[in-house]
BAVEXFI-772039 format. One line per 3 residues: their letters; for each residue y, x, z of N, C-alpha, C. Coordinates in steps of 0.001 Angstrom, whole numbers. Example, Ala and Ser with C-alpha at 12.3 -4.5 7.8 and 13.67 -1.06 7.14 Angstrom:
<pts>
AS> -5690/13190/7800/-4500/12300/7800/-3300/13200/7800; -2250/12850/7080/-1060/13670/7140/30/12900/7870 .
</pts>
This chain:
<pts>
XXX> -23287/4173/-7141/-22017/4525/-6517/-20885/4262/-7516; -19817/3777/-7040/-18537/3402/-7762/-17511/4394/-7705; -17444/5629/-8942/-16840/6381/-8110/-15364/6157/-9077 .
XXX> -14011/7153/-8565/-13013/7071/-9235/-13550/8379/-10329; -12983/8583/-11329/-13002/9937/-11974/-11166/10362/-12599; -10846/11035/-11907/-9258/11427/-12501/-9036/12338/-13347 .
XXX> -8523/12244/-14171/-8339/12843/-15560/-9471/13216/-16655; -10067/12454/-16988/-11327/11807/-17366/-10564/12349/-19291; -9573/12292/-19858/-9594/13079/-20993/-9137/14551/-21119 .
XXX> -9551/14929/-20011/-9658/16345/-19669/-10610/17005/-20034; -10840/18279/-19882/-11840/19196/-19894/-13201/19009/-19412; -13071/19000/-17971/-13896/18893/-17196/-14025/17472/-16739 .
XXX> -13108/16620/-16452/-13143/15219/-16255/-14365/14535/-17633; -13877/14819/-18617/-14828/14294/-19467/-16521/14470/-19435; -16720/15766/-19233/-17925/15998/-18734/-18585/15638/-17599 .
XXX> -17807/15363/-16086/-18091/14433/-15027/-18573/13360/-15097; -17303/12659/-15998/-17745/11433/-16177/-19136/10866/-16990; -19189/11731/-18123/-20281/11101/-18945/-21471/11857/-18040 .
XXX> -21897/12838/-17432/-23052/12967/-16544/-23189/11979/-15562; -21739/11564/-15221/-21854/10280/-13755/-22584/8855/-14860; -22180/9028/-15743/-22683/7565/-16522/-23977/7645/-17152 .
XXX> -24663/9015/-17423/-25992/8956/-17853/-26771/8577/-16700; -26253/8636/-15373/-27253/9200/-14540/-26876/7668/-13427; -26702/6760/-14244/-26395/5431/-13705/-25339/5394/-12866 .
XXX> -24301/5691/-12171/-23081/5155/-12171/-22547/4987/-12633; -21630/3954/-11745/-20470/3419/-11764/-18949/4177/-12106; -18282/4182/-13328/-17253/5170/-13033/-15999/4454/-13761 .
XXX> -14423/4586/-13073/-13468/4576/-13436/-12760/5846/-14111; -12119/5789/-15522/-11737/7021/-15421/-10123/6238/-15204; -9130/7930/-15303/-8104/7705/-15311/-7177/9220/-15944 .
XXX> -6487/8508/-16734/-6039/9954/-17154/-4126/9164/-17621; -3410/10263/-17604/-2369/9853/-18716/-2164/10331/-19668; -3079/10489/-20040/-3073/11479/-21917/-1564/12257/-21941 .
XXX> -697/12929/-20987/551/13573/-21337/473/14750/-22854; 1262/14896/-23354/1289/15982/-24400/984/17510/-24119; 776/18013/-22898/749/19392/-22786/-179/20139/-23765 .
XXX> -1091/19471/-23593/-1735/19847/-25684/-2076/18650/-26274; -2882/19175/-27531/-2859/18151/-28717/-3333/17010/-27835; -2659/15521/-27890/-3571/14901/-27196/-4745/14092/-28278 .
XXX> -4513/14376/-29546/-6060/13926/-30918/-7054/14506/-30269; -7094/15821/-29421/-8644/16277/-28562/-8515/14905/-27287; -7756/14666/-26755/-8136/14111/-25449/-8733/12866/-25660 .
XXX> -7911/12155/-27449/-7957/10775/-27509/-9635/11223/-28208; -10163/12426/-28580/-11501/12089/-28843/-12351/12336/-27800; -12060/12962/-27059/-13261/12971/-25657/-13243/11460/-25429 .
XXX> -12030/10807/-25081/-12500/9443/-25149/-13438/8444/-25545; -13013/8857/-27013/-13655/7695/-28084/-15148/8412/-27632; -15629/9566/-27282/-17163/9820/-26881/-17517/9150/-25447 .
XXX> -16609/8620/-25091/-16801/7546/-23676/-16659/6285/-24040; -16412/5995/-25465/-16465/4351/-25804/-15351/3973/-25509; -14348/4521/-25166/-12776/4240/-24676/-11679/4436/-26545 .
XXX> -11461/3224/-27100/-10870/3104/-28027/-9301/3426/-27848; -8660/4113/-28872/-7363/4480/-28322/-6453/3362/-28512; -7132/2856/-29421/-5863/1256/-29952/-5856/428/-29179 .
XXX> -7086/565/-27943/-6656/-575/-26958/-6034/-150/-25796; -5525/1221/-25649/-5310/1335/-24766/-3389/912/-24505; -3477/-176/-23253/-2212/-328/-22650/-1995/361/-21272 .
XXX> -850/1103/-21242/-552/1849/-19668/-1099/591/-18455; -1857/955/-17697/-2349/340/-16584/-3334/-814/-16237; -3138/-853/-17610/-4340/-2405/-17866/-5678/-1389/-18360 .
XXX> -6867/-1070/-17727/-8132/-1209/-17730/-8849/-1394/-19343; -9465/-468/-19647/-9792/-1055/-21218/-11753/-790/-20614; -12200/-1688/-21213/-13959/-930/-21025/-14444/-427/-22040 .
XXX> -15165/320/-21729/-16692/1203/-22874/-17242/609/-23814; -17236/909/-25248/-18221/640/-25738/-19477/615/-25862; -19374/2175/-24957/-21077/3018/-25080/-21302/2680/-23876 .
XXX> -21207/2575/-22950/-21190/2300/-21972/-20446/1482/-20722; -21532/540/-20340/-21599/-945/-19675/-20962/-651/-18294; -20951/453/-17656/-20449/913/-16514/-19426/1556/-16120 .
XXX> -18983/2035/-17089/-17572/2698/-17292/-16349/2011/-18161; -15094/1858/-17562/-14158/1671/-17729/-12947/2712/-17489; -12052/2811/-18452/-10620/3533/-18372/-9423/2931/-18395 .
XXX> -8262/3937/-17708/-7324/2887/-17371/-6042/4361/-17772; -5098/4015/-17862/-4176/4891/-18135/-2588/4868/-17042; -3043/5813/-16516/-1856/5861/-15076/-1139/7173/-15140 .
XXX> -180/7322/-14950/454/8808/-14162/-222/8408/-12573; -106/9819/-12090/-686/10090/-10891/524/9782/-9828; 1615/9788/-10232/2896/9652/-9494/3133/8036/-9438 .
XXX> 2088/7650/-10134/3200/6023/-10177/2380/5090/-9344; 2522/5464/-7739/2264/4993/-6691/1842/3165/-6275; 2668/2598/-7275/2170/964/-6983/1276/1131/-8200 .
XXX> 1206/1605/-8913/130/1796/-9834/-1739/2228/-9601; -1498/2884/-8824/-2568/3917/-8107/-3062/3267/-7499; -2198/2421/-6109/-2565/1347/-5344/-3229/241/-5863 .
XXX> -2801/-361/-6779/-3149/-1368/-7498/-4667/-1252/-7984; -4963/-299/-8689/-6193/397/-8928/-7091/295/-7431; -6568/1315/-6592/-7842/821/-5188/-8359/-93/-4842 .
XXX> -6737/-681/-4931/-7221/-2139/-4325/-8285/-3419/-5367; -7988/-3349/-5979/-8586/-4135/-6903/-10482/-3460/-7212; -10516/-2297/-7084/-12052/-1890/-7870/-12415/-1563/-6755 .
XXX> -12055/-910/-5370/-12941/-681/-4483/-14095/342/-4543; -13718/1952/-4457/-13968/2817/-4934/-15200/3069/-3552; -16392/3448/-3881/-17083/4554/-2932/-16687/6084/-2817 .
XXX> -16328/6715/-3646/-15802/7792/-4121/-14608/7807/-5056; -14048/9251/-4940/-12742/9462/-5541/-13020/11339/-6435; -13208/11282/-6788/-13137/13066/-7809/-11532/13024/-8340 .
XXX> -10874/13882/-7796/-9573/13742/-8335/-9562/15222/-8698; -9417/15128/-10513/-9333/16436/-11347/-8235/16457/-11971; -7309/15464/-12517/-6530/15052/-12743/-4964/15757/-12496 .
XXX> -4126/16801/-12679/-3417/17774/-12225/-2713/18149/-13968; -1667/18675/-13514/-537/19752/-14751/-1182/20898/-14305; -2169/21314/-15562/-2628/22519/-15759/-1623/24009/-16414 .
XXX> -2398/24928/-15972/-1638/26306/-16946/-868/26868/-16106; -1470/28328/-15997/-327/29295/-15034/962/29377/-15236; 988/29394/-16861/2073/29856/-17340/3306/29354/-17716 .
XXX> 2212/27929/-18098/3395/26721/-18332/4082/26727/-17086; 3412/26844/-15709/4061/26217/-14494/5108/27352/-14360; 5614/28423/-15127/7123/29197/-15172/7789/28733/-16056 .
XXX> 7191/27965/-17281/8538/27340/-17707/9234/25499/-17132; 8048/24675/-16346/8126/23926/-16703/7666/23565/-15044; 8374/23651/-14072/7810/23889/-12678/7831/22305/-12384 .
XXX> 8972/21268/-12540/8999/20314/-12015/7750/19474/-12195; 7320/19366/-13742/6126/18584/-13962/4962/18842/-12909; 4681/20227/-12441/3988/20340/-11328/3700/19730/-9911 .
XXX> 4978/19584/-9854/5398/19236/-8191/5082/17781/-8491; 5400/16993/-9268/5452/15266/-9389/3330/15285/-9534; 2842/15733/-10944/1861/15642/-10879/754/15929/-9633 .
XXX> 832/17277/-9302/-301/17912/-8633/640/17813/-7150; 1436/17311/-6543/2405/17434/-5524/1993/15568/-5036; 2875/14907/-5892/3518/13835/-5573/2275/13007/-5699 .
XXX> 1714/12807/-7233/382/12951/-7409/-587/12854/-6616; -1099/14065/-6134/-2147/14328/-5301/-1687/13615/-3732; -581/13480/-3333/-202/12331/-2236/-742/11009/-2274 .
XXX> -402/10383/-3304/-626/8799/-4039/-2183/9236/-3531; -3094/9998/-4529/-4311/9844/-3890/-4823/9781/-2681; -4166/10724/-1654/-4620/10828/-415/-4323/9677/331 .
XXX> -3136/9479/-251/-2600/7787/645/-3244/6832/369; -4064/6338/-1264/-4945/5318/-1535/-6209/5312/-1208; -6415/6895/-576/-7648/6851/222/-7772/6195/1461 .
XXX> -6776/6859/2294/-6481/6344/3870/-6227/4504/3669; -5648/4132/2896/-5103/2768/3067/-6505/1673/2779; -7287/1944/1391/-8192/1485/871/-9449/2091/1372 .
XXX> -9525/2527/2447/-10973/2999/3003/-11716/3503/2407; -11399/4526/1585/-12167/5341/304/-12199/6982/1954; -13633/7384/2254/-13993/8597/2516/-14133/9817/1904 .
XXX> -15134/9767/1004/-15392/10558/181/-14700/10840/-557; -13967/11879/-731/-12757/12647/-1899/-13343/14054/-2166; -13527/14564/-3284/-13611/15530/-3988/-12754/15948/-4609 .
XXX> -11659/17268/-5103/-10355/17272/-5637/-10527/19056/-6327; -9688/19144/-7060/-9638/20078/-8056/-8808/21408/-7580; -9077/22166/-6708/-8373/23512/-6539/-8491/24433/-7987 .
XXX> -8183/25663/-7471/-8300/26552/-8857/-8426/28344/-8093; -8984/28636/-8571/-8864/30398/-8267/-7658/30825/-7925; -6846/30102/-9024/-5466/30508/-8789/-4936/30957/-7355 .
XXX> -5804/30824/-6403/-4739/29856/-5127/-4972/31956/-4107; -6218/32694/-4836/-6528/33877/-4223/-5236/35043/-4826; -4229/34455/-5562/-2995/35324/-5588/-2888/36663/-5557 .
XXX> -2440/37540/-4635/-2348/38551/-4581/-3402/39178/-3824; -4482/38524/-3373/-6027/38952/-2812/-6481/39996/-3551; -6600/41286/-3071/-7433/42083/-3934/-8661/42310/-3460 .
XXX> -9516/41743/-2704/-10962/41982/-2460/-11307/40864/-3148; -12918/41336/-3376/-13584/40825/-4720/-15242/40828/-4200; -15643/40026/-4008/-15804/38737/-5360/-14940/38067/-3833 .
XXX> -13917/36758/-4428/-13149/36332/-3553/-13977/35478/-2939; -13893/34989/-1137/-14420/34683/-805/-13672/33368/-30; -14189/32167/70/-13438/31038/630/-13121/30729/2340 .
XXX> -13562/31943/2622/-13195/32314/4589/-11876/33231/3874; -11408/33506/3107/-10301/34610/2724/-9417/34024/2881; -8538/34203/3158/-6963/33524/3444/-5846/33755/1866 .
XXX> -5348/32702/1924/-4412/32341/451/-3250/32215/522; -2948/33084/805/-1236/32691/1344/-133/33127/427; -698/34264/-415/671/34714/-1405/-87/34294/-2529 .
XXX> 306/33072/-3411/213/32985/-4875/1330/33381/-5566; 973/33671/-6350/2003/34274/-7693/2096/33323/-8679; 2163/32078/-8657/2635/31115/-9889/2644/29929/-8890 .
XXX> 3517/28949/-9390/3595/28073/-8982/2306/26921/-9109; 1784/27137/-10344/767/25994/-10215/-202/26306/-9148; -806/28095/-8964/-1405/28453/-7928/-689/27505/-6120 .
XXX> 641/27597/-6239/1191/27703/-4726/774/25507/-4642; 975/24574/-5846/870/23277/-5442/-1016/23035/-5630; -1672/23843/-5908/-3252/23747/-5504/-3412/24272/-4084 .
XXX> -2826/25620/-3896/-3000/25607/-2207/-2422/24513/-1518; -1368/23995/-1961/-776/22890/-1229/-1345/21961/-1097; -2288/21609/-2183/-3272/20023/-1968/-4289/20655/-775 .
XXX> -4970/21981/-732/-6216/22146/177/-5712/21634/1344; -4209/22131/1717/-3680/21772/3194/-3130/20380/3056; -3016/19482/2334/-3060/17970/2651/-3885/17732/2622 .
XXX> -4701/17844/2101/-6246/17191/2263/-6647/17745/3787; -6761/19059/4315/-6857/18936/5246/-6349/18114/6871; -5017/18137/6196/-4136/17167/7353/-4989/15637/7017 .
XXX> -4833/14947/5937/-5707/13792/5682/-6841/13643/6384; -7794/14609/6438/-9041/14695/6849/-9173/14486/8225; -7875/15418/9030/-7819/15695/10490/-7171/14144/10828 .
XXX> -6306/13719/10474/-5366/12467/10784/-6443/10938/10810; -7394/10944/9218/-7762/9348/9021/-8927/9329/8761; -9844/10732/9402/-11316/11082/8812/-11721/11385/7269 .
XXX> -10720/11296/6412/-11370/11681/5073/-12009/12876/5224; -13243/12148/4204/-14438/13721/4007/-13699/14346/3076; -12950/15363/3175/-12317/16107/1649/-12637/16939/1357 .
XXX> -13136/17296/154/-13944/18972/-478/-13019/19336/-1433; -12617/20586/-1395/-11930/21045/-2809/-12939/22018/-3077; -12263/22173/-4566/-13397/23140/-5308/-12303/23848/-6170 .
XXX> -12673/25698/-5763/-11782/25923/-6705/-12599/27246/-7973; -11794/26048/-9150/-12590/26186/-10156/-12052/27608/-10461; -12913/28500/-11163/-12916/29269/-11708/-13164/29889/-13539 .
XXX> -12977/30115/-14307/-12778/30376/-15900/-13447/29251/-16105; -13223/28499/-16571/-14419/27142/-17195/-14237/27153/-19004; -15751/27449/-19590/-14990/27414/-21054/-17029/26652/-21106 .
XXX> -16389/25774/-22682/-17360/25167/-23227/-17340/24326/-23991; -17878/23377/-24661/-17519/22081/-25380/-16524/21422/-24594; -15459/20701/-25735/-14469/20039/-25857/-13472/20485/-24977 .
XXX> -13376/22130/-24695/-12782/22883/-24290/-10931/22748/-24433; -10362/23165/-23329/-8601/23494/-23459/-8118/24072/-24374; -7311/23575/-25063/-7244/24929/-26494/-6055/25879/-25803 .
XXX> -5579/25595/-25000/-4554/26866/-24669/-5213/27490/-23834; -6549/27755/-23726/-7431/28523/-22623/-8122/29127/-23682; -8555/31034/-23209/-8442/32017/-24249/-9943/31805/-25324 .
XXX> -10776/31047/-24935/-12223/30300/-25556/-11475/29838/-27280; -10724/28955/-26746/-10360/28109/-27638/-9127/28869/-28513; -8471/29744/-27666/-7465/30420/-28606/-8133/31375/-29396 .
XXX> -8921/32015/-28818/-9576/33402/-29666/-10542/33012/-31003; -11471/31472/-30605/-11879/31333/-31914/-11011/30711/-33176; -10088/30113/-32654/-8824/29525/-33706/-8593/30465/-34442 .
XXX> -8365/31504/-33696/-7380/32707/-34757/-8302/33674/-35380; -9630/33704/-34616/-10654/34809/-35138/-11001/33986/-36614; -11023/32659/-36586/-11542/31825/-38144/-10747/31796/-38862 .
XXX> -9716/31866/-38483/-7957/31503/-39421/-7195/32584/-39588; -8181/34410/-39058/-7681/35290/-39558/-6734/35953/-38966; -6325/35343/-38206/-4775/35642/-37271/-5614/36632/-35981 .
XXX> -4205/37823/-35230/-4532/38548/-34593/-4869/37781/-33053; -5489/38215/-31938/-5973/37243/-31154/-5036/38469/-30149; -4389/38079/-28919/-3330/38491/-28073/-4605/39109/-27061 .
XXX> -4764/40190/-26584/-5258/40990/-25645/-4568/41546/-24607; -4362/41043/-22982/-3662/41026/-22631/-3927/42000/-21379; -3403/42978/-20889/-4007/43775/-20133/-4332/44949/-20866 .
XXX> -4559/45105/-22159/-4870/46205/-22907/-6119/46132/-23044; -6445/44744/-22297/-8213/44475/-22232/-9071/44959/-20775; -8350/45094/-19857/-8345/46130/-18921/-8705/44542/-17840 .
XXX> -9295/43784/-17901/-9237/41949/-17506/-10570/41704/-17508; -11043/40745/-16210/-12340/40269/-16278/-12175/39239/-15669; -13233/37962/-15912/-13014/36981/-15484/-14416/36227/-15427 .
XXX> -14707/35309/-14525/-15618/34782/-13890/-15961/33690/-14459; -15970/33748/-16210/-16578/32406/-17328/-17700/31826/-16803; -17378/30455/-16833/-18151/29730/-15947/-18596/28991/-17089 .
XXX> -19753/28278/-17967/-20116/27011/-18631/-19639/25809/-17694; -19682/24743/-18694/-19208/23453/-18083/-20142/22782/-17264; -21396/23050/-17879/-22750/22187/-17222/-23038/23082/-16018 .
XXX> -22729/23983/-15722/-23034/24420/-14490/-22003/24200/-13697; -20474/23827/-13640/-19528/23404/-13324/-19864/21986/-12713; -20092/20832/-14173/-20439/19655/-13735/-21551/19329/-12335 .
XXX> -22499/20181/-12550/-23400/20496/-11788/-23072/20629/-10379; -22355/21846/-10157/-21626/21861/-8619/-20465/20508/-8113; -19778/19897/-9143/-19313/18735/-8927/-19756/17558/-8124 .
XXX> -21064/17449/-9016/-22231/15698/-8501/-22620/16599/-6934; -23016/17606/-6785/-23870/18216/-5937/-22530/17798/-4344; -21188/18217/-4692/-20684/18041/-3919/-20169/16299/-3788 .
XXX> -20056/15630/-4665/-19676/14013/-4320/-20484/13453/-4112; -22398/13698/-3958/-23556/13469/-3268/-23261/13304/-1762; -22798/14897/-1520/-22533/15269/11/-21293/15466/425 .
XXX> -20703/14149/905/-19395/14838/1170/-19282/15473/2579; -18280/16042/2740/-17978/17218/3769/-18012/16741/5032; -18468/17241/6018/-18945/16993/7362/-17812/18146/8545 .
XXX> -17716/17562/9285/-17039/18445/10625/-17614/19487/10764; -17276/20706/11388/-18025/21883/11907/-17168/22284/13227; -18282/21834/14030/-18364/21891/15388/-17394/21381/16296 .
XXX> -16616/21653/17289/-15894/20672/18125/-14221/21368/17591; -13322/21045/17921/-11876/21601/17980/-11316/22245/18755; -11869/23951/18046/-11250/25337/19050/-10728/26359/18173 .
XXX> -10068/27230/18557/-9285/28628/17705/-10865/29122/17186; -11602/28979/18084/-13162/29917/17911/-13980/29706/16113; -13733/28358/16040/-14669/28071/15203/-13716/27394/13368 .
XXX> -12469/27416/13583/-11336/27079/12392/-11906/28702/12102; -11626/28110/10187/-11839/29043/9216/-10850/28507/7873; -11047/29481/7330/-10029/29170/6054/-10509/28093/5050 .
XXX> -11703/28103/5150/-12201/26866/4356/-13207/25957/4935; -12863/25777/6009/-13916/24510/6970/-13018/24449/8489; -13549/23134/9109/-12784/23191/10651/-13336/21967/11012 .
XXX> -12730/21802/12474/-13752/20217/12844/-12904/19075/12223; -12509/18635/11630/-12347/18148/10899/-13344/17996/9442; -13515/16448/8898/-14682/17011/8010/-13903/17206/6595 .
XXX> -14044/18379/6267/-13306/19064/5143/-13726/20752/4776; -13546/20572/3489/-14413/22208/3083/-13653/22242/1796; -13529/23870/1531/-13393/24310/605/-14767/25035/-281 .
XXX> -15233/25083/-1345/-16093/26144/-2377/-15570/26715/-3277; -15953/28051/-3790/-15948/28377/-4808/-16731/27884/-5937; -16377/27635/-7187/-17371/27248/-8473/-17197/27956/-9259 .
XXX> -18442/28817/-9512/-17867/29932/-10787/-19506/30051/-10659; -19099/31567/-11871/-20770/31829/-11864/-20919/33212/-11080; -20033/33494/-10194/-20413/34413/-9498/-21207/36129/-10192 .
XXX> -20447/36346/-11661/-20718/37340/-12287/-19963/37376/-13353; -18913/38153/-12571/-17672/38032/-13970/-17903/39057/-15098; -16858/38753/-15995/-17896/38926/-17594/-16363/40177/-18028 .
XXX> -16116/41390/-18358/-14782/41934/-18620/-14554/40924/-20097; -13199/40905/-20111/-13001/40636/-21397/-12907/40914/-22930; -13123/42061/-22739/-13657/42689/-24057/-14966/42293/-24383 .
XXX> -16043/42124/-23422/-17170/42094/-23766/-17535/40710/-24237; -16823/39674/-23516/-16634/38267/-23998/-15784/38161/-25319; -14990/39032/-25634/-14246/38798/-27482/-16012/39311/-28046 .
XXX> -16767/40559/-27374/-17658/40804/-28551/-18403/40000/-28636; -18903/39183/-27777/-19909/37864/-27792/-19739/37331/-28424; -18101/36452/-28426/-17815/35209/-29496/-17646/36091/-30678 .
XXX> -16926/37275/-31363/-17403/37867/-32460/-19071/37781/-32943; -19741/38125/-32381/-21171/38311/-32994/-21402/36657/-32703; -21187/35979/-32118/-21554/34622/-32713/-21091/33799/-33478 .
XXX> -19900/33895/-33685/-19321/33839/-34996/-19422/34374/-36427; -20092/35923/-36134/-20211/36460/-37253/-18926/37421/-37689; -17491/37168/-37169/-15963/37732/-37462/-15647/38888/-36477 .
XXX> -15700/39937/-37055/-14456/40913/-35562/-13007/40323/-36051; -12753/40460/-34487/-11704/39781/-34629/-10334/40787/-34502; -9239/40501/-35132/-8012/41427/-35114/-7622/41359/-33937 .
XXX> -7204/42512/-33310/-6753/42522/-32119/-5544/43040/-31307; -4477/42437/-30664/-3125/42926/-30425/-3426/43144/-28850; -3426/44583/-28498/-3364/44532/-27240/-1778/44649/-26799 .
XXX> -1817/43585/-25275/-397/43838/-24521/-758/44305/-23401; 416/44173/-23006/802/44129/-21424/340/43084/-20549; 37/42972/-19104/108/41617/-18133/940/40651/-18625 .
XXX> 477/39340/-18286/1623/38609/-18436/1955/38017/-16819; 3307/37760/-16781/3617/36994/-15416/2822/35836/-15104; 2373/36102/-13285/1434/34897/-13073/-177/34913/-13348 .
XXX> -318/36284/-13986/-1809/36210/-14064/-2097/37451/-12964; -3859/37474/-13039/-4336/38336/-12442/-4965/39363/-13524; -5590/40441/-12555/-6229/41301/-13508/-8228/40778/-13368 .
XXX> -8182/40086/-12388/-9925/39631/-12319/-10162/38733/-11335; -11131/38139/-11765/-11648/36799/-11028/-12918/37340/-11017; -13693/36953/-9521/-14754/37227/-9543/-15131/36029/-8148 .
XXX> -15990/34952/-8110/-16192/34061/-7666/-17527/34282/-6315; -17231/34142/-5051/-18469/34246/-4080/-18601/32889/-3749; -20138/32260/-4505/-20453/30951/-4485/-21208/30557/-2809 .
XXX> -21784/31584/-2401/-22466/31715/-1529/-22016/30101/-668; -21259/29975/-669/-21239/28154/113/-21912/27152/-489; -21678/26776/-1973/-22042/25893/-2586/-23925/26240/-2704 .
XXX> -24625/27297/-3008/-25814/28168/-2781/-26341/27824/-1341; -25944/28322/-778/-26146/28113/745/-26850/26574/1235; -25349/25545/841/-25477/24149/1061/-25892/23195/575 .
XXX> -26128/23343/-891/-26920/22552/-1846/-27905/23195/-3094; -28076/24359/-2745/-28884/25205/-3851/-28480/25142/-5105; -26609/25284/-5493/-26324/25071/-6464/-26655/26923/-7082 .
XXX> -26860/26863/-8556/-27350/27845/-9198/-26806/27727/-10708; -25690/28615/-11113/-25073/28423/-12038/-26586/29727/-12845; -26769/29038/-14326/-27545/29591/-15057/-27790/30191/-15952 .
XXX> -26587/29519/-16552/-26382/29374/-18600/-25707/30616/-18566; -26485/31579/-19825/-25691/32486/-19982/-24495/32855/-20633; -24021/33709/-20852/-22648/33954/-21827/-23138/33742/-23412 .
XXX> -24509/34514/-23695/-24872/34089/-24776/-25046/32951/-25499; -25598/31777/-24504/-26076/31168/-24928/-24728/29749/-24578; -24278/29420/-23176/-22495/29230/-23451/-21687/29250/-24721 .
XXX> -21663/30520/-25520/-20646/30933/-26314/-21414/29906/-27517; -22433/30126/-27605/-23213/29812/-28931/-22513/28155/-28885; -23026/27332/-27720/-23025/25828/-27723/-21733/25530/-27978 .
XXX> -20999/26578/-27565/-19066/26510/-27357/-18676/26285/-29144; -18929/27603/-29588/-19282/27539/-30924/-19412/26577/-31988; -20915/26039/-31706/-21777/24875/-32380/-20518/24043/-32486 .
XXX> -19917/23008/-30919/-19400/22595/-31050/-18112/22686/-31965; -17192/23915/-31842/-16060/23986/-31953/-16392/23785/-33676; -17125/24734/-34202/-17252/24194/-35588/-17669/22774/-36135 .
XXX> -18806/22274/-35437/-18763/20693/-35783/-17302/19682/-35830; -16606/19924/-34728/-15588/19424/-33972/-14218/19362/-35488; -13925/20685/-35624/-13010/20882/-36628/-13701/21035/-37707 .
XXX> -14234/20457/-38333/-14862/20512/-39950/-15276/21994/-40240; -15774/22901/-39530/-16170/24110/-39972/-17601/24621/-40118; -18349/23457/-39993/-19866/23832/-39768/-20342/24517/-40682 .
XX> -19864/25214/-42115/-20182/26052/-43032/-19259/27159/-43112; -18637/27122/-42468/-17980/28885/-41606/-19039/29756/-41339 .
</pts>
């Protein structure tokens, strides 16, 4: 299968991709390396895809070293004859679009980048689907989108209507284009909305990556809630996992077109929403003591207040993805934190920390 992979020096894009390439496909990535963090992490997830940074020119295609099947290309998601150009030319079986302006928080200082990326963005895709006969789309929701929901573990028949951050309100906004897409030109569209994802070659402004920075370098680590916070830490490989499981199968109609049978995350139209998490959220105190004892450091600790735009808990009901493909998130926190770890010290010269 030839699939697209979007934002491929991402977090999770990186890990997609190189499971899509062990496991013999075909994959395009696409990312625009923007600055929202260091991009020396993004340009090395790369170079672990054989994607050299010195060759890279905006829009021109560079290929793999390590691999014969994969090629990267460097696009904004907004730059529409760009995007096109791409369909048309490679002729995609599939599309995984992960590719989005991440961060709750950033999206209060910095709202416009949102709307162009994950807005304008996520259009270009839906339109290079419909035009270039691409079905199969898979796309990147976020927890975010359960807002002011206070029943728990959240469930994807639940309705999403009040988010509290903007990046939350343009992820609900993609579920409902994708749905109009789906209903209008048949795209199979699945969103998935991700939940805590921490692991190798991890976000450093995501609290994994902040808490061991400062727990090694001595500095106090920000506790937010008073610690009073839990969240639904998901490993990456069980993430990646629910990913392939869903661009295997893409989304199918459910049943004919009546008030009776529309739900918040399915309709006759073929289109679905899942949850991806591990469906056993972890409080956050108990996750600082984990990465402490695997580190070896207690770590200094400043408790605050909420911050704007967050929640107080995530707690993920997988029961769809379970249900429909026997997905089974596994890896524990222990053993997560450890690999998170391994890495992060190999990664930054600390392996004798």
């Amino acid at each position: 299968m030839k699939i697209l992979v979007t934002g491929t020096a991402g977090f999770i894009g990186y890990h997609l991709a190189k499971k899509l390439l062990e496991r013999g496909d075909e994959v395009v990535g696409l990312d625009n390396i923007n600055d929202y963090y260091d991009v020396n992490l993004k340009y090395a997830r790369l170079a672990e895809l054989g994607i050299n940074e010195d060759l890279l020119i905006k829009t021109i295609p560079v290929v793999s070293s390590k691999y014969p099947k994969h090629k990267f290309v460097k696009i904004n998601l907004e730059d529409t004859q760009s995007i096109n150009n791409l369909f048309e030319t490679e002729k995609f079986d599939a599309v995984c679009n992960l590719a989005a302006q991440a961060g709750v928080r950033y999206s209060i200082e910095n709202p416009h980048a949102y709307i162009q990326s994950n807005v304008v963005g996520f259009l270009n895709i839906l339109e290079a689907c419909r035009n270039f006969g691409v079905k199969n789309l898979s796309y990147a929701s976020s927890s975010s989108v359960y807002g002011l929901n206070k029943s728990q573990p959240f469930k994807t028949s639940d309705h999403t209507d009040h988010p509290i951050s903007l990046y939350a309100a343009t992820k609900k906004s993609n579920e409902m284009m994708a749905h109009s897409y789906s209903h209008l030109y048949g795209i199979q569209a699945t969103g998935l909305r991700f939940f805590t994802v921490y692991g190798e070659w991890g976000r450093p402004d995501m609290a994994p990556m902040l808490f061991a920075d400062a727990i090694l370098n001595d500095r106090t680590i920000k506790v937010f809630n008073h610690g009073n916070m839990s969240r639904d830490f998901t490993y990456i490989d069980d993430i990646v996992d629910g990913i392939i499981k869903v661009i295997d199968n893409p989304a199918q109609p459910w049943g004919e077109a009546s008030l009776q049978n529309l739900s918040a995350d399915r309709s006759s139209a073929p289109y679905r929403i899942y949850n991806i998490g591990n469906n056993a959220p972890v409080q956050l105190l108990d996750f600082i003591k984990t990465l402490e004892k695997t580190l070896g450091i207690e770590a200094k600790k400043n408790f605050m207040d909420m911050q704007d735009g967050d929640v107080v808990s995530t707690y993920a009901d997988v029961s769809g993805l379970m249900d429909d493909f026997g997905y089974k998130p596994d890896t524990s926190l222990d053993v997560g934190v450890e690999k998170f770890v391994k890495w992060y010290k190999e990664f930054f010269g600390l392996s004798k920390v």
